[in-house]
C-alpha positions in Angstrom: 16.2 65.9 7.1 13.9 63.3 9.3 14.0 60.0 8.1 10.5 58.5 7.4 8.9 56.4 9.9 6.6 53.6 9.5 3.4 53.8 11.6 2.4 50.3 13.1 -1.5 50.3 13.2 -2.8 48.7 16.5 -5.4 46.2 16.1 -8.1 47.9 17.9 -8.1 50.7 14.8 -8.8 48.7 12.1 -10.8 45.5 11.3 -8.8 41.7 12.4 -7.4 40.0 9.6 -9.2 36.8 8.4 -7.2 33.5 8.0 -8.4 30.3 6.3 -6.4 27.5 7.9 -6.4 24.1 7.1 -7.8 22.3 10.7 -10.3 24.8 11.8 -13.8 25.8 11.2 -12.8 28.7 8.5 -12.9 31.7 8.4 -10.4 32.4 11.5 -10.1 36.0 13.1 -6.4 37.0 13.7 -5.5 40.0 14.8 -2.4 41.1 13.0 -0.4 44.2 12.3 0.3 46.9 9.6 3.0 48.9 8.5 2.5 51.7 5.5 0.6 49.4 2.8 1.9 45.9 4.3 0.3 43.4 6.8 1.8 41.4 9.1 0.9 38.4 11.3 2.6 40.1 13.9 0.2 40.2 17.0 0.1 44.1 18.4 -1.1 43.4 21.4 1.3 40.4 22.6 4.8 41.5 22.2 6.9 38.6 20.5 4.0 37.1 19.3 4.5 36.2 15.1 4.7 33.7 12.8 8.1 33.7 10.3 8.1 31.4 7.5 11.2 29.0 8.2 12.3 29.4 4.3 12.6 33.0 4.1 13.4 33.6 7.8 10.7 36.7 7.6 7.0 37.1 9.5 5.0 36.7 7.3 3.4 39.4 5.2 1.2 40.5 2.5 -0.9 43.5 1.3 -4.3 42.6 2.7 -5.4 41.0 5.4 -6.5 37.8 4.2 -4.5 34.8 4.8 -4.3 31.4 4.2 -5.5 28.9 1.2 -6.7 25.9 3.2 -4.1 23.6 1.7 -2.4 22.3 4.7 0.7 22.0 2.4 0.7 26.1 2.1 3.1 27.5 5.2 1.3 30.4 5.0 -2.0 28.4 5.9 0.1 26.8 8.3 0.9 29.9 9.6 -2.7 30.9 10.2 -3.4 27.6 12.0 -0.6 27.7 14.1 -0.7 31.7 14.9 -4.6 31.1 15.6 -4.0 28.3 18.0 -1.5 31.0 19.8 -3.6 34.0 20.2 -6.2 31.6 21.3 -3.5 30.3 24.0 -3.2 33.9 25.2 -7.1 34.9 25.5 -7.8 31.3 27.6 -4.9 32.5 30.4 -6.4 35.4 30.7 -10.4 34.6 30.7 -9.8 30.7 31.9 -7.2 31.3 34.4 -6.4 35.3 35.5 -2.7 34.9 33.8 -1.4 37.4 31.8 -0.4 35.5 29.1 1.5 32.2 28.4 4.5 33.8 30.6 2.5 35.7 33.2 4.2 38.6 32.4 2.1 40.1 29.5 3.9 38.3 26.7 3.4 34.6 25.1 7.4 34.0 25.6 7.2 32.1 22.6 7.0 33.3 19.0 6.2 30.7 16.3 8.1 29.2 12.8 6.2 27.5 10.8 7.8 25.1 7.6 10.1 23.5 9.5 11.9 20.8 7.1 11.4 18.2 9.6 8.4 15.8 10.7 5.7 17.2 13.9 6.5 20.7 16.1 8.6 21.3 19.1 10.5 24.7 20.7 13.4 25.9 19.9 14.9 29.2 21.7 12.0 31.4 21.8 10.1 29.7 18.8 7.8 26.8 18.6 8.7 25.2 15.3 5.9 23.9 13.2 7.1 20.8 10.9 4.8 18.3 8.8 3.5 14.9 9.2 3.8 12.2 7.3 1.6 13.8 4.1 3.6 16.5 4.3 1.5 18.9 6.1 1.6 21.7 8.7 0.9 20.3 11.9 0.2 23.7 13.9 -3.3 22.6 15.6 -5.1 24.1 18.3 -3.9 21.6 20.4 -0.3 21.0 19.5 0.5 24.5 19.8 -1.6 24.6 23.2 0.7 22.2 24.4 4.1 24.0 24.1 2.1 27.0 25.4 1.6 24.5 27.9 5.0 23.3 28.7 6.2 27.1 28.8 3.9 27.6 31.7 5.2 24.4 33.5 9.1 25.8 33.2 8.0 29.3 34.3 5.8 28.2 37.5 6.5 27.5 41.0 9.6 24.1 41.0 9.9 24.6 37.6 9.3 21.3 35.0 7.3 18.7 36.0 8.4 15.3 36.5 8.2 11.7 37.1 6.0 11.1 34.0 3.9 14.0 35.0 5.3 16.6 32.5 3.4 15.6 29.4 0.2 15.0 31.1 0.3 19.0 32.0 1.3 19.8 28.2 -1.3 17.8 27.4 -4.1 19.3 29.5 -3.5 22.7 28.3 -3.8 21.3 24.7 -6.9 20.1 25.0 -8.1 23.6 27.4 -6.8 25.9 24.0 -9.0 23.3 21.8 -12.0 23.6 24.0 -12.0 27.5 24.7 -11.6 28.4 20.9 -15.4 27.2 20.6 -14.2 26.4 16.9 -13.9 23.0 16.5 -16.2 20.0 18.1 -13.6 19.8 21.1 -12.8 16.8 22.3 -9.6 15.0 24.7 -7.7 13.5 21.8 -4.9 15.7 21.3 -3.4 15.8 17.6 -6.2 14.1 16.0 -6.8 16.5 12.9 -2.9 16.4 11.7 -2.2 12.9 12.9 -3.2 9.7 12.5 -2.2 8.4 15.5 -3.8 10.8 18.1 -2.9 10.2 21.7 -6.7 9.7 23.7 -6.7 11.4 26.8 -10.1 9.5 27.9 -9.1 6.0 27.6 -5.2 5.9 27.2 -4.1 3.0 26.7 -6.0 2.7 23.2 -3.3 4.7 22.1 -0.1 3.0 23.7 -0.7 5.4 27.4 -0.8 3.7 31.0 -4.7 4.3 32.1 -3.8 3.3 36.0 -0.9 4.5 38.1 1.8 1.7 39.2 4.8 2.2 40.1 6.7 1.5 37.1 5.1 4.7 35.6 7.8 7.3 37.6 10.4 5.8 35.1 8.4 5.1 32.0 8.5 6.5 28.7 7.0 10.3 29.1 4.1 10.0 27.0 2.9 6.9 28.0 3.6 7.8 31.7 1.3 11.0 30.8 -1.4 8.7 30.0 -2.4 9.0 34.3 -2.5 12.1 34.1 -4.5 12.6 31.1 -6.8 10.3 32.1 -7.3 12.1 35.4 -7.9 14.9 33.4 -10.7 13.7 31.0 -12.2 12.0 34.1 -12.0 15.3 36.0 -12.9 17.4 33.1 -15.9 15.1 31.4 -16.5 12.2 33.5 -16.9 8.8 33.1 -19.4 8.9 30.7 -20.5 11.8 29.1 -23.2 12.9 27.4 -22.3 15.7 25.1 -21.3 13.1 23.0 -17.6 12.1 24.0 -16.6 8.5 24.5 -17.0 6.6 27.7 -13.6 6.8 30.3 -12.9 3.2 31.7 -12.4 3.9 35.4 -9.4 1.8 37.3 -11.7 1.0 40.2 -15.0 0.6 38.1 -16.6 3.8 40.0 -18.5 6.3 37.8 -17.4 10.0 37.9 -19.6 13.3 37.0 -17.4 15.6 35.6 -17.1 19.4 36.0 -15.6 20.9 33.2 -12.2 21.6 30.8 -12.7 24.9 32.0 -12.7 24.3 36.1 -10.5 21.2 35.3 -7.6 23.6 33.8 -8.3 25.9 36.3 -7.7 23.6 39.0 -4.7 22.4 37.3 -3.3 25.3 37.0 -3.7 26.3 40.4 -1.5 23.5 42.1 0.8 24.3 39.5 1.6 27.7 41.2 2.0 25.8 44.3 4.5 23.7 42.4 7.7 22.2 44.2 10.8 20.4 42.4 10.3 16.8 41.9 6.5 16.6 41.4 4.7 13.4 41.0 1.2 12.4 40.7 0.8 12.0 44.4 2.1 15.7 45.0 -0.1 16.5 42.3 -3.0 14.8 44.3 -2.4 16.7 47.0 -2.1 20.2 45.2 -5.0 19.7 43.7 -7.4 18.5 46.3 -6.1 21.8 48.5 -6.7 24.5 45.5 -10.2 22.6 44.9 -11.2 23.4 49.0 -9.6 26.7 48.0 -11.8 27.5 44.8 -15.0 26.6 46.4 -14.9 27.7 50.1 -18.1 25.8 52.0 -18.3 23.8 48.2 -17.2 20.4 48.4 -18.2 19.3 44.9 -14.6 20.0 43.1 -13.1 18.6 46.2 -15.0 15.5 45.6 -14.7 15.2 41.6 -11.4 15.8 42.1 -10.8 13.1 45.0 -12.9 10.5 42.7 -10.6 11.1 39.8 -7.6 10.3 41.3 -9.1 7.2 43.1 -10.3 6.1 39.7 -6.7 6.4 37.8 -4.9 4.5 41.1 -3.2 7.6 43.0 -4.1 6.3 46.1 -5.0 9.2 49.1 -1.5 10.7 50.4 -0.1 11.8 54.1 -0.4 15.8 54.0 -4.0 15.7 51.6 -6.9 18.0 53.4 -8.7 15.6 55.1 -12.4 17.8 55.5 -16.1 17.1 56.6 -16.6 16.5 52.6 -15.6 13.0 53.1 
């Protein structure tokens, strides 16, 4: 006698499921699994990537391939936000910055859990939890969920963790990358804004309790205010001073204006000093790292170099001992 088996459809056989989510331009595409007559939102082509509902301890399933209400109270719209924002993660390593995923080995390292009984998201293990805020809703945004994709890549790169108030600054530029490369919402650099009312502003932050200008008190302050340097390096790199694609102005610590060049080169650069990574980073190292993988990016090109040199200078990380020192100046 042979037992029966059930056959696991890959995604590329069949249509992608459609999600309806509750902070994202709807109809999402997911791609999702099947087994016999039953879906899942189990991704087939990133292994570990699924979403379980936190009540029933089980992926979620169904039998179609339509998910989602649009109540944000629903965990199974939850779900589709939150398993959205993660597939998203993947596809931006791999388009944005030639990684194979959030754990460079092919895999997101991270699976998701979403109805959490507890307020905002976090990981846990190998899950990012997904909890509510304070009406009670699913907080798995693009950016959120960017962010412990974010943190993941931190811990698995070159020196491990960032520190020195650094940390969150990297979670939160990968937040705001995953918002930007969906293309689904009107991206911006506030992360959390659609499930929270107190978003944290990556342009200008000290309008939401950050530090705008490095001192050197901000080593040994409180994370996310000390990410607000780094963030604001970021949004100056990324959009400049003052945009126009309809983003709000940056205030600049030494009044200069800065042309930005881009979420999509900013990340990259980013995330280029980050494989060059040693323990104990600060902003300074970070200066350094990132003025060397700008020269690197552009051979001949000194226009990173110099957008990235300006951005620093304008958030207060002064020039370093060790930074290339090139006929760009």
């Amino acid at each position: 006698m042979v037992a029966s088996l059930a056959v696991v459809t890959p995604a590329h056989a069949r249509p992608a499921g459609t999600g309806t989510g509750a902070w994202n331009r709807n109809p999402v595409t997911i791609e999702t699994s099947q087994s016999g007559t039953t879906y899942l939102m189990r991704d087939p082509r990133w292994p570990g990537l699924d979403c379980v509902d936190a009540v029933t301890g089980t992926v979620f399933s169904g039998p179609d391939d339509v998910w989602g209400n649009g109540n944000p109270t629903d965990r199974e719209t939850g779900c589709v936000d939150a398993y959205y924002a993660a597939q998203t993660f993947q596809r931006m390593t791999v388009r944005w910055l030639g990684r194979n995923g959030a754990d460079g080995n092919g895999r997101p390292g991270l699976g998701l859990k979403v109805g959490e009984p507890r307020q905002g998201l976090g990981t846990t293990g190998g899950r990012i939890w997904v909890g509510y805020n304070s009406a009670g809703q699913w907080v798995g945004s693009l950016d959120l969920v960017g962010r412990e994709y974010g943190l993941l890549i931190d811990r698995t790169t070159p020196g491990g963790p960032s520190g020195n108030g650094t940390g969150e600054f990297v979670a939160d530029a990968f937040g705001a990358a995953t918002e930007w490369f969906s293309g689904q919402t009107t991206a911006d650099l506030l992360i959390g804004e659609r499930p929270s009312t107190n978003p944290r502003n990556m342009s200008n932050p000290a309008a939401s309790g950050g530090i705008n200008c490095y001192s050197s008190a901000v080593p040994t302050a409180e994370p996310y205010s000390a990410a607000g340097v780094g963030d604001h390096w970021f949004a100056l790199l990324a959009a400049g001073s003052r945009p126009d694609n309809g983003l709000p102005a940056s205030p600049t610590c030494d009044g200069s204006t800065i042309r930005g060049i881009g979420v999509d080169r900013a990340i990259k650069i980013l995330y280029g000093a980050m494989l060059r990574k040693v323990s104990g980073m600060t902003y300074q190292k970070y200066r350094i790292l990132t003025l060397r993988l700008a020269l690197d990016l552009t051979p001949g090109n000194c226009s990173d170099y110099k957008a990235v040199k300006a951005a620093w200078n304008a958030v207060s990380v002064p020039a370093q001992p060790g930074e290339p020192s090139v006929v760009c100046d």
